[in-house]
Steps between C-alpha positions, in 0.01 A plus 500: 500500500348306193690280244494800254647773768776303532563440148516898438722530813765258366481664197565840650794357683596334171522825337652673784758265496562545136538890550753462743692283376489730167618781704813324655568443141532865446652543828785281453554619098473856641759429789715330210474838316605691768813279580611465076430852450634754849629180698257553737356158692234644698209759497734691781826537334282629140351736727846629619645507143216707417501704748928586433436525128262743606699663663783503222267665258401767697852572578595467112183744441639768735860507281317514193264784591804697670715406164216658323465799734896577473458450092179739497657752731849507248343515192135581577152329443534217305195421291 
């Protein structure tokens, strides 16, 4: 490898560098997000929360559509 090989290698690594460390930026303000904003502290337990809220609205969906099924069927179509 020549003198100028090199030179583009360590700057590839340079940049590479520079991109990760970037994205551990975002990581960690991400991670912050997630703790401020659901008080979730990792990737796992967001993944859980989503998966109950989920959960919750389809639940709340289902009472809704059977409070407007019980509504349509007393007074007829609405709309």
């Amino acid at each position: 490898m020549d003198e100028r090989q090199l030179l583009k290698l360590k700057e590839e690594i340079d940049t590479a560098k520079t991109e990760v460390s970037e994205l551990e930026g975002s990581k960690k303000t991400m991670l912050k997000d997630l703790l401020d904003r659901f008080g979730c502290k990792t990737l796992d337990e967001a993944s859980a929360k989503l998966e109950k809220m989920a959960a919750e609205i389809e639940a709340l969906q289902a009472q809704l559509d059977a409070g407007i099924q019980k509504i349509e069927e007393k007074y007829g179509e609405i709309g």
